[in-house]
C-alpha positions in Angstrom: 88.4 282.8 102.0 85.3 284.0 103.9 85.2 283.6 107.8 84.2 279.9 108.5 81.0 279.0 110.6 81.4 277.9 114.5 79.0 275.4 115.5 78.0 275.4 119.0 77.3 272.3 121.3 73.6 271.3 122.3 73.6 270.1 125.9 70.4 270.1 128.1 68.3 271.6 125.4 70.8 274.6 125.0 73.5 275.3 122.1 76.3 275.9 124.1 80.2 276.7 123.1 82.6 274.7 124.2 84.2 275.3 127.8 87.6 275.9 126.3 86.3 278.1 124.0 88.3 276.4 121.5 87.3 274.9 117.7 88.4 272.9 115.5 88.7 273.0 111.1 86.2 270.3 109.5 87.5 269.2 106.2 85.7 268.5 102.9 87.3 265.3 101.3 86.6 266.3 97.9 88.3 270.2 98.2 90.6 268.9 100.8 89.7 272.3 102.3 87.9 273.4 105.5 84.4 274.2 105.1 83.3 274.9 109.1 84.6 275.0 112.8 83.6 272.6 115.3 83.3 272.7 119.1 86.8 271.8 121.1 84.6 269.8 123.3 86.5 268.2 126.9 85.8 266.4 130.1 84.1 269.7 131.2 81.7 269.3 128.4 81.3 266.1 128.7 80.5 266.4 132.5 77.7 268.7 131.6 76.2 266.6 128.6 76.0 264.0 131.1 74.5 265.5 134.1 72.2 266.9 131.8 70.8 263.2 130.6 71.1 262.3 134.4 69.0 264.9 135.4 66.6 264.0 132.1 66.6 260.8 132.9 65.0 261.5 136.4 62.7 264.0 135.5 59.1 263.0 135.6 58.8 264.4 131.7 60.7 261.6 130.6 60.7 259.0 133.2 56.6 259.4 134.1 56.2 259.6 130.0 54.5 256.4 128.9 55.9 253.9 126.4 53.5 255.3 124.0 54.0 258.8 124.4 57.7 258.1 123.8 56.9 256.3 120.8 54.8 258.9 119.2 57.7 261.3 119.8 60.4 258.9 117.6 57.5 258.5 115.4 57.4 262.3 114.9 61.3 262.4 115.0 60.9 259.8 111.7 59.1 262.2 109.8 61.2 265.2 110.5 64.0 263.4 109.5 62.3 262.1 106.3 61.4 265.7 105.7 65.0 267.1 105.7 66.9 264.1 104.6 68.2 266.0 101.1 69.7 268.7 103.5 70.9 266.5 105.9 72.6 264.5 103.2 74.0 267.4 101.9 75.7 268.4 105.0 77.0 265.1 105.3 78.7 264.8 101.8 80.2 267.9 102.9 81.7 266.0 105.6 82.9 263.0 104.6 82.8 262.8 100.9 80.4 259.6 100.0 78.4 259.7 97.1 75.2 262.3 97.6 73.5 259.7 96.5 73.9 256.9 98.7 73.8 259.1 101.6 70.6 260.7 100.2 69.5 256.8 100.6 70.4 256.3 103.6 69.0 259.6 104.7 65.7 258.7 103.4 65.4 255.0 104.8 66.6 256.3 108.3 63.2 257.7 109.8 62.5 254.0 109.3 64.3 252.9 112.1 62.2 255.8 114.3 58.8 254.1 113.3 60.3 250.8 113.8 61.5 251.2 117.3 58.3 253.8 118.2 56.3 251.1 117.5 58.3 248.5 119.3 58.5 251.0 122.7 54.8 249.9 124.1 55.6 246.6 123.3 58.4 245.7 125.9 56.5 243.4 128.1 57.1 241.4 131.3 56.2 237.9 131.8 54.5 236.1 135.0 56.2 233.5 136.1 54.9 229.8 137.0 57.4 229.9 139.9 58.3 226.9 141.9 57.3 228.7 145.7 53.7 228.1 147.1 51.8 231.1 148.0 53.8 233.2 145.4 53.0 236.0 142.7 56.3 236.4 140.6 56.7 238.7 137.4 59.7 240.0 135.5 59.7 244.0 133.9 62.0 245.4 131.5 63.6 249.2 132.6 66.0 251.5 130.5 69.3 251.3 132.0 70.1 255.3 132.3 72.1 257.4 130.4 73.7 255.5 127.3 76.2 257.4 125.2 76.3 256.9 121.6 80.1 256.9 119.7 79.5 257.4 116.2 81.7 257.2 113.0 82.5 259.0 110.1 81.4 256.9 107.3 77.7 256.8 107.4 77.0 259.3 110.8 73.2 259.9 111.2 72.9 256.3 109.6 74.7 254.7 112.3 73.2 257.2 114.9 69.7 256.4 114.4 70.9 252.4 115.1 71.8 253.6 118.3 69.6 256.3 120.0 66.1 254.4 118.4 66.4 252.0 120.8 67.9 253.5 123.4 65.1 256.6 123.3 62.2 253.7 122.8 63.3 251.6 125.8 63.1 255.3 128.2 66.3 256.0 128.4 68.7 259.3 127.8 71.5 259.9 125.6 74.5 261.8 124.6 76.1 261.7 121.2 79.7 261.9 120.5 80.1 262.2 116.9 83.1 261.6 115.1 85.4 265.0 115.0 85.7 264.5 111.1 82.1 264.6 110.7 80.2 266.3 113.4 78.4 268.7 111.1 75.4 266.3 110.3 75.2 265.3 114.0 74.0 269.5 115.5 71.4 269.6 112.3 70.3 266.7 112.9 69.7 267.5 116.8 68.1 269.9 115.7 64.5 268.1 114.7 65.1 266.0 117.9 64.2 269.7 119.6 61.6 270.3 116.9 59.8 266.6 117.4 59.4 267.9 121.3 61.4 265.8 123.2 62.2 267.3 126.8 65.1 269.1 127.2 68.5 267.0 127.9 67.0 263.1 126.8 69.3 263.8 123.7 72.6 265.9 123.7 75.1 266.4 121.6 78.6 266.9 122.9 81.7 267.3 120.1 85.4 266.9 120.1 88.2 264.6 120.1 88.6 261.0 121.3 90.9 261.7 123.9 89.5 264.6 125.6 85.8 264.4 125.0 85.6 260.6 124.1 87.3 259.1 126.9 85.6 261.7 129.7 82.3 260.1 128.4 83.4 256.6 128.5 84.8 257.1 132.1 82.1 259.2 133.8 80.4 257.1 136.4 76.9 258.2 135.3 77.0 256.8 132.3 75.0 253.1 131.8 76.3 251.9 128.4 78.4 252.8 125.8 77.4 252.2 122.5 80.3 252.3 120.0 81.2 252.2 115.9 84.7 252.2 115.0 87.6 250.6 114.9 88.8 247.7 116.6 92.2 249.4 118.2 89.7 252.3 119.5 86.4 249.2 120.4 89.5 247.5 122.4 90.2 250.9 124.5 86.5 252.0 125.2 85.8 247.9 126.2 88.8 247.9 128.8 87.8 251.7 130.4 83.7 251.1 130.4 84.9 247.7 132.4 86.7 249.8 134.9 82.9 250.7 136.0 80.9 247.9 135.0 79.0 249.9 132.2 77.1 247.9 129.6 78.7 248.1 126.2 78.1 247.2 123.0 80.6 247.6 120.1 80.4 247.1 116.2 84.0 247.2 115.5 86.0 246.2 112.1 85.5 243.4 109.6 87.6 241.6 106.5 84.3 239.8 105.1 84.8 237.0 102.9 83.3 237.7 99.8 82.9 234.2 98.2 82.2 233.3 94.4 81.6 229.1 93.9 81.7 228.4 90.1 78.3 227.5 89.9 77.6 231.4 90.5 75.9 233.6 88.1 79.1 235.4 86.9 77.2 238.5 86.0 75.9 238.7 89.3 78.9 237.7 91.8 80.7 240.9 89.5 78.1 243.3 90.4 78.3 241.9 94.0 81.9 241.9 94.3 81.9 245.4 93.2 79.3 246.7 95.5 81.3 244.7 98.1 84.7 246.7 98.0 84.1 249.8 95.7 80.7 250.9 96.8 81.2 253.8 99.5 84.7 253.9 98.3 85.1 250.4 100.3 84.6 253.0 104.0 82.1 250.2 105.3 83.3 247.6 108.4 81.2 245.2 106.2 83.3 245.6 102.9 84.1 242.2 101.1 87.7 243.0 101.1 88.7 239.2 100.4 87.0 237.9 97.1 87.4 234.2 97.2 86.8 232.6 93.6 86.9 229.1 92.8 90.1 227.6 91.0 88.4 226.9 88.3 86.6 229.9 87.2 89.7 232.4 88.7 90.7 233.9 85.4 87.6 234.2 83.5 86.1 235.9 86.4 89.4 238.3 87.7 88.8 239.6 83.6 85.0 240.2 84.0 85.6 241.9 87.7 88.8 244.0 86.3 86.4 244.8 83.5 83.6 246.2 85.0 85.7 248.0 87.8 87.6 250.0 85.3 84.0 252.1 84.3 83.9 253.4 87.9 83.6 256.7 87.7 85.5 259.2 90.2 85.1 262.6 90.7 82.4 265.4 92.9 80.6 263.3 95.5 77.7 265.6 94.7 77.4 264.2 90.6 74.8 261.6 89.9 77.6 260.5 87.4 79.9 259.9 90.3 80.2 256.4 92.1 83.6 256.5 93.9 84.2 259.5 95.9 87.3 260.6 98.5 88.3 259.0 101.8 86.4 260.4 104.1 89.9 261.5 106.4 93.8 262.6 105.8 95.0 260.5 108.1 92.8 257.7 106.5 94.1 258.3 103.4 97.4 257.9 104.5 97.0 254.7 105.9 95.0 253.8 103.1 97.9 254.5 100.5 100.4 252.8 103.2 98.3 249.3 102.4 99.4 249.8 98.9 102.9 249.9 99.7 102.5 246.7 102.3 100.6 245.3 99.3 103.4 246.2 96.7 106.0 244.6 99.5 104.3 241.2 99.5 104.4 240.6 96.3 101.2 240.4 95.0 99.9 241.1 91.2 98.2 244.6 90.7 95.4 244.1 88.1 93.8 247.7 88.7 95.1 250.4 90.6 97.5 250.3 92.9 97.9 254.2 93.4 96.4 257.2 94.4 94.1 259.1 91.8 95.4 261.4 90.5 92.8 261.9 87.3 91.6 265.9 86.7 87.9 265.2 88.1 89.4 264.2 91.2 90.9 268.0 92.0 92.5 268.3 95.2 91.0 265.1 96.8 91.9 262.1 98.9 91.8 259.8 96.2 92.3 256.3 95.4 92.2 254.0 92.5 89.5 250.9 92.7 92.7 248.7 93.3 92.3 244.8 92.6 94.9 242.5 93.9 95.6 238.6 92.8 98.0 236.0 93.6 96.7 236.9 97.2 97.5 234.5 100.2 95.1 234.5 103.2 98.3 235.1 105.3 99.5 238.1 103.6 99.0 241.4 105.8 96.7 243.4 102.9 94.2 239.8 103.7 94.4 239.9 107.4 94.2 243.8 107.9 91.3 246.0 107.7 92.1 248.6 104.8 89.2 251.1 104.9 89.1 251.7 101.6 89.1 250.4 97.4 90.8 247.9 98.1 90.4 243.8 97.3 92.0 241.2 97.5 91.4 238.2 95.1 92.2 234.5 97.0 91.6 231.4 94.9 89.9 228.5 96.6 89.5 224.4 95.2 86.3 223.7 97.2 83.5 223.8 99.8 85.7 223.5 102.9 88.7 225.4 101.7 86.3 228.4 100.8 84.9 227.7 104.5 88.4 227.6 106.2 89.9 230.7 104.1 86.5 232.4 105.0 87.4 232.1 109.0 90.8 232.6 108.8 91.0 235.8 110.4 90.4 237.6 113.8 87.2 239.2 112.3 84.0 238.2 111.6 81.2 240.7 110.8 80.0 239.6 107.6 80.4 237.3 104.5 78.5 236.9 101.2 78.0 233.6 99.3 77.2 233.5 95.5 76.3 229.9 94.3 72.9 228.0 92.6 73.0 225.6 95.0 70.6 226.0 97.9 72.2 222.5 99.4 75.9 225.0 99.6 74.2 227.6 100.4 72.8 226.6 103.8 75.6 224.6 104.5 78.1 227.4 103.9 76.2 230.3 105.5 76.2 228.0 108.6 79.7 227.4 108.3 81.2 230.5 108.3 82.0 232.7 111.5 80.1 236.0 110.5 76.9 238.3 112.3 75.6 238.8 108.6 75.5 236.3 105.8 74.5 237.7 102.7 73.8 234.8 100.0 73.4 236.0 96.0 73.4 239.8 97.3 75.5 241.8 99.6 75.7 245.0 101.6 71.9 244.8 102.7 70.5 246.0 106.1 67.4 246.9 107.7 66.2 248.2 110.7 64.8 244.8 111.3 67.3 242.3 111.2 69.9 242.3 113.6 73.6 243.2 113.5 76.9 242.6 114.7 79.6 240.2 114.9 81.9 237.5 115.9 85.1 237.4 117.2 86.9 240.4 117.3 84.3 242.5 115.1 82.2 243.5 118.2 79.9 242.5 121.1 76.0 242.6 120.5 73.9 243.5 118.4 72.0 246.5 116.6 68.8 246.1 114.9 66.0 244.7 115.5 64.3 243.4 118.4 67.7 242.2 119.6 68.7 245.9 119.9 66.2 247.4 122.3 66.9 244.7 124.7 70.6 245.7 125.0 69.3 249.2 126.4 67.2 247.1 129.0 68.1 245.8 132.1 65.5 242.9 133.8 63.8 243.1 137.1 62.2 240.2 138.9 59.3 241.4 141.3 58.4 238.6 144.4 55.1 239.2 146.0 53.7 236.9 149.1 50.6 236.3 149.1 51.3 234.0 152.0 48.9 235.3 155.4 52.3 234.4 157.4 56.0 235.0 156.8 57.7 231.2 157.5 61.4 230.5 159.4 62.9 233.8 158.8 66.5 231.6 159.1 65.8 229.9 156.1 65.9 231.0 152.8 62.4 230.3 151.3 
């Protein structure tokens, strides 16, 4: 095997090694072989990714920049992106094994959120204030917090980036990225065109390694503003409790276990195609996978036949092939936890109707594979309903009615999305107000945009991304008091 590539670090506007001088392998899901070497990054490299956003931050190229300026800069970032996104999604298949052609997709419709949030960054206005004191001139402005770093994951990782550092870059402030060590590749191209698009050197940095000793140094430093994290909810949990230890902002978009919920009214043909873009779609790596299906009693079996059906024409095999529409999980260690919810699954009882194994079909080679797996004679109770699985997994709970759909639906600690498939617009307003979810998703599912905010309830996270709800989490509000009083009164009392 040929000598594998090192990839460098870029901090400050410099590609930098790692202080340690050490590297890591980066695996390709679909070879289950290592393809590149990434930086060893640790608290000394994260120490220097931050002081070098501090020192951005404060430098009158950035912070004297006006709004506009900044936005023509994410504007131009859009376009570079848009011009390199077949590349770009290369590299990332490369990575973590999702279908070329989703993450060509999501590649393309990124630079999107650039324009959206370069457009939105000279529109972050103040208000004057009819306040209550005589002889007063009172106004409120918006300022960028600082430096805000960005904790990205595997699944979809310039996706997810650009939901991040859009906003944060728009409202003024600087940022460092910690990608995920299992796909860090996409991250250093893609930093890359931030260089190219001309923004000054350290207002975006890119700093790689593990959790532990790169992660946690960022999370901890005391001049970082926010953290901004995508992950799990074990890992959202840990970054909440040690950003608290300093009062930093955070936001986190953490798991999900999205109900997924078919009323017999539904178009059949429909609630199918939905059900299966839910779960199997992305090889079911998405925190807002419709891992319960909840069908109604009385349509259970016809529809369990039409779902078992269509799912056994997936086709597996190179992430690269148009043909292909369920690749690898993305890790080993996922794998392995994915193939340990088949044995919880197996241990409960339940009936296997597809799957139930890993893949072991020739076009899958030497990958992480798993069989689309379809579970019935599921109780909302049983582990494989309550846990996230990460992967092709579903689990199929029957429901009588309305309220038991409703009450199965938010019946767990999560509560990120759900999807509603019904005829009824009466059910479905009443239902989508019902249930406990950031994202509702009626007669479709597994839709974003850079303009409608999300996030969740309960235990899937805190905030949201998105939207114009997103750039005001990188904002912190100041109120500005001006007397216009030609005497100061009782200096003892507060006025």
């Amino acid at each position: 095997m040929s000598e594998l590539s090192k990839s460098q670090m870029f901090i400050g506007g410099e590609w930098l090694p790692p202080a340690g001088q050490d590297y890591f392998e980066s695996f390709n899901p679909y070879t289950g072989k290592p393809w590149t070497l990434i930086a060893r990054g640790d608290a000394e490299d994260a120490d220097r990714a931050v002081e070098a956003a501090y020192q951005a931050f404060h430098n009158p190229h950035w912070r004297n920049l006006t709004a506009t300026a900044r936005g023509h800069l994410l504007r131009r970032l859009g376009d570079l992106i848009a011009e390199h996104a077949e590349p770009l999604a290369r590299t990332e298949v490369r990575d973590n094994g999702k279908l070329f052609a989703e993450m060509h997709l999501q590649l393309r419709y990124t630079p999107q959120w650039y324009y959206y949030y370069g457009g939105l960054a000279d529109k972050i206005e103040g208000s004057v204030l009819p306040i209550d004191k005589p002889d007063t001139f009172t106004f409120t402005q918006y300022e960028p917090l600082g430096v805000c770093v960005a904790i990205v994951p595997w699944n979809s990782p310039l996706f997810l980036t650009g939901f991040k550092i859009a906003p944060a870059l728009a409202a003024g402030n600087t940022v460092v990225i910690k990608p995920s060590e299992y796909t860090s590749a996409s991250a250093l191209e893609f930093v890359k065109l931030v260089e190219k698009a001309g923004f000054p050197k350290g207002v975006v940095n890119v700093v790689t390694g593990y959790g532990k000793e790169v992660g946690e140094a960022l999370i901890t430093h005391p001049k970082v503003a926010k953290v901004a994290f995508t992950g799990g909810s074990v890992s959202g949990r840990h970054v909440y409790s040690r950003a608290a230890e300093s009062l930093k902002k955070v936001s986190l978009e953490l798991g999900g276990k999205s109900p997924n919920i078919v009323f017999d009214d539904a178009n059949l043909d429909n609630a199918v195609k939905g059900a299966i873009s839910g779960i199997f779609a992305a090889t079911g790596q998405t925190c807002i996978a419709g891992s319960r299906l909840l069908v109604q009693e009385s349509i259970h079996d016809q529809f369990v036949e039409k779902l078992v059906g269509f799912a056994k024409t997936a086709q597996m095999g190179d992430p690269m092939s148009e043909e292909t529409q369920v690749g690898p999980i993305t890790t080993w260690p996922q794998y392995e936890k994915v193939l340990g919810y088949l044995d919880v699954a197996r241990g409960e009882g339940v009936n296997c109707v597809l799957g139930g194994t890993k893949a072991e079909r020739a076009e899958c080679g030497e990958g992480w594979f798993v069989e689309p797996t379809i579970y019935t004679g599921v109780n909302n109770q049983m582990r494989i309903a309550q846990e996230e699985v990460f992967g092709p997994v579903l689990s199929v709970i029957p429901f009588k009615d309305e309220e038991e759909a409703i009450s199965i639906g938010n019946d767990v600690v999560f509560g990120l999305a759900a999807g509603i498939w019904t005829e009824n617009i009466r059910r479905a307003l009443h239902v989508s107000k019902a249930l406990q979810a950031g994202t509702v998703w009626v007669n479709m599912y597994r839709a974003l945009s850079y303009m409608a905010p999300f996030g969740g309830y309960k235990q899937s996270g805190l905030g949201r991304e998105n939207g114009q709800d997103a750039i005001r989490e990188y904002l912190q509000t100041k109120s500005v008091w001006i007397s216009t009083s030609e005497e100061v009164p009782n200096p003892f009392v507060m006025r």
